[in-house]
N, C-alpha and C positions, 0 to 999 in steps of 0.2 A: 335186467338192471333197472331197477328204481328208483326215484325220485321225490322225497317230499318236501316242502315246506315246513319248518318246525320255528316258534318261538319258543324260548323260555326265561320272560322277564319277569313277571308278577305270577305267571303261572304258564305251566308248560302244554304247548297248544299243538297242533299239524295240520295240513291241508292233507287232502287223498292223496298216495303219491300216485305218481305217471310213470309210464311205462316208456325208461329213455329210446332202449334199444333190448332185441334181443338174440338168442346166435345160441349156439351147442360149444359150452365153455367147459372147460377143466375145472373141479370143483376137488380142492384140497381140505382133507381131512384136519389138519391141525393150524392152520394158517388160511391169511383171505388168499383169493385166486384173483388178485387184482389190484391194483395199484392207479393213485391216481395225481396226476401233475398239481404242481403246487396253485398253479390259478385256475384251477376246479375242468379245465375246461376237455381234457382226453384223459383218458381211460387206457390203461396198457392189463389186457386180461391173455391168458393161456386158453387156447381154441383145442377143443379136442382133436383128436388126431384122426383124419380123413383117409379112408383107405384110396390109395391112388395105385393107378398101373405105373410097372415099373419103367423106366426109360427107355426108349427106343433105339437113343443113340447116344454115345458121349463125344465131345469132342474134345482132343488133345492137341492143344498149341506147345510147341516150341520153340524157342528161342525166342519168345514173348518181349523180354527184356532186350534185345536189341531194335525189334520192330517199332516198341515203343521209343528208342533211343531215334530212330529214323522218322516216326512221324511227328515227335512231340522235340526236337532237338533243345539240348540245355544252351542256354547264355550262355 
């Protein structure tokens, strides 16, 4: 992802852009791959998808909903 400087008041100008960041992103064919907050200042992009090993273990809680009733009690 890049970065430049541009005016365009009397004539439309740019500095070199820089080089913000860069990473192995998801690049969509008909639409941008990336989105960005209204006060410029994060980036939300789709990362391509990283082969990993599958899990080694799951764990299964029960009765979750009471346990938290016993450590978090209601008013």
């Amino acid at each position: 992802m890049f970065a430049a400087d541009i005016r365009a008041d009397r004539a439309f100008s740019f500095k070199k852009p820089e080089l913000l960041f860069k990473g192995d992103f998801k690049t969509l064919e008909y639409s941008a791959n990336y989105d960005v907050r209204l006060d410029g200042r994060r980036f939300l992009m789709l990362q391509s998808e990283v082969e990993r090993p599958p899990p080694r273990k799951i764990v299964i809680v029960l009765n979750w909903f009471e346990e938290l009733k016993r450590l978090a009690p209601a008013e």
